[in-house]
C-alpha positions in Angstrom: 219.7 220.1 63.9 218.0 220.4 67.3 218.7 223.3 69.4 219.0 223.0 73.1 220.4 224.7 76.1 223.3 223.0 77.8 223.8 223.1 81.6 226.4 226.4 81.1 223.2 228.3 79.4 224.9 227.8 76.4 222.9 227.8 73.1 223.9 224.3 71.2 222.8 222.1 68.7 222.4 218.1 68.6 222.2 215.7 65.7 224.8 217.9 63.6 226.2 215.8 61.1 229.1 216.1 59.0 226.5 216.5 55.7 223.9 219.1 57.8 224.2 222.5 56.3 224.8 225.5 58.2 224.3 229.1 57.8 225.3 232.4 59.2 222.0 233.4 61.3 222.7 229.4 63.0 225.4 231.4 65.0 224.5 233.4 68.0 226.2 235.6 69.9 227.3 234.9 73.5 227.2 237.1 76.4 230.7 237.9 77.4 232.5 240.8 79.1 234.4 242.2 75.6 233.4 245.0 73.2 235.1 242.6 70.8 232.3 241.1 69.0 232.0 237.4 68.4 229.7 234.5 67.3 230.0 230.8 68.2 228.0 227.5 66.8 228.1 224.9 69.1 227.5 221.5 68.4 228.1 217.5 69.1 230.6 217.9 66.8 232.0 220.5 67.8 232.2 224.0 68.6 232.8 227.0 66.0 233.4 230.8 66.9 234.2 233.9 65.4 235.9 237.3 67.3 236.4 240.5 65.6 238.7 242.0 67.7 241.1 244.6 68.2 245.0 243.3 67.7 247.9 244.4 70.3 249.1 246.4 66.7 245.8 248.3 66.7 244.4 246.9 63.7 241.4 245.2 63.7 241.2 241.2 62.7 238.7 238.6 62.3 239.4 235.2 63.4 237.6 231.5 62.9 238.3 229.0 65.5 237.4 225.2 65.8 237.2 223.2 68.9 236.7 219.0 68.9 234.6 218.2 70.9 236.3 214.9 72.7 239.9 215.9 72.8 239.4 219.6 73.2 242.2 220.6 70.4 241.9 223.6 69.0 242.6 225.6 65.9 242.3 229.3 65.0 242.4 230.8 62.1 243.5 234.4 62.5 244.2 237.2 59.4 240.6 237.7 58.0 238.6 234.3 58.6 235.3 234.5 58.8 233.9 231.0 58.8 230.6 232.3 58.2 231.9 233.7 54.9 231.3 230.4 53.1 228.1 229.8 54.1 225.7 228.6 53.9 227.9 225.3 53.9 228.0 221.8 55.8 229.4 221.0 59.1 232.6 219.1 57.8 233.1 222.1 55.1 233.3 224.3 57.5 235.5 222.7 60.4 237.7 222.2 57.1 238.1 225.7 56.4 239.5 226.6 59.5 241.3 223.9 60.2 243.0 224.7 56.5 243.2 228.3 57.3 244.6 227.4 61.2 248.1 230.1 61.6 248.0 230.7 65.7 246.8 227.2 67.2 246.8 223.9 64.9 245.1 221.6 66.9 246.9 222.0 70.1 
C-alpha cells in the first residue's frame, strides 16, 4: 500500500489489493464539523469508514460503511460494526463484513 494525498486533501491509499492486509492504525481520522467521531480508509478499491455517533433515540451506535469506488453504491452497517474490529484483516475480508453486516443502505 502506498499512501498519497488526493486533490480533496484526502489521505488515500494505492495498490490495495483484495489479498493486502489492513489494520486499525491504517485508518485516520478526517477533519469534519461533528463531535461524532469517525475513521475512514480510502483506497482504489474503495473507501471504508467508521462513525460513532449519537442516534435520534439517544443511544450511542457504531456503524461500518463501504463505498465502491466506480459505481459509488453504498452499504452501512449500523447496530455495533466496527470494521476495524476484525483486524488486522485483508481488503476483501473486510469490504465482506460490511457488506454482510449492511441493515440501513445495501448497495444503493
Amino acid at each position: 500500500m502506498e499512501k498519497y494525498i488526493n486533490k480533496y486533501g484526502k489521505l488515500c491509499f494505492k495498490g490495495v489489493t483484495p489479498d493486502t492486509v489492513i489494520h486499525s492504525n491504517d485508518f485516520y481520522c478526517p477533519d469534519v464539523l461533528s463531535d461524532d467521531p469517525q475513521v475512514a480508509l480510502h483506497t482504489n478499491l474503495g473507501s471504508l469508514t467508521v462513525l460513532d455517533r449519537m442516534t435520534g433515540y439517544g443511544v450511542r451506535d457504531i456503524e461500518s460503511g463501504y463505498r465502491e469506488p466506480d459505481s459509488g453504491k453504498f452499504w452501512l452497517a449500523s447496530g455495533g460494526y466496527d470494521v476495524r474490529s476484525i483486524c488486522p484483516t485483508t481488503m476483501k475480508e473486510a469490504i465482506e463484513y460490511v457488506k454482510r453486516n449492511a441493515n440501513t443502505c445495501i448497495g444503493i
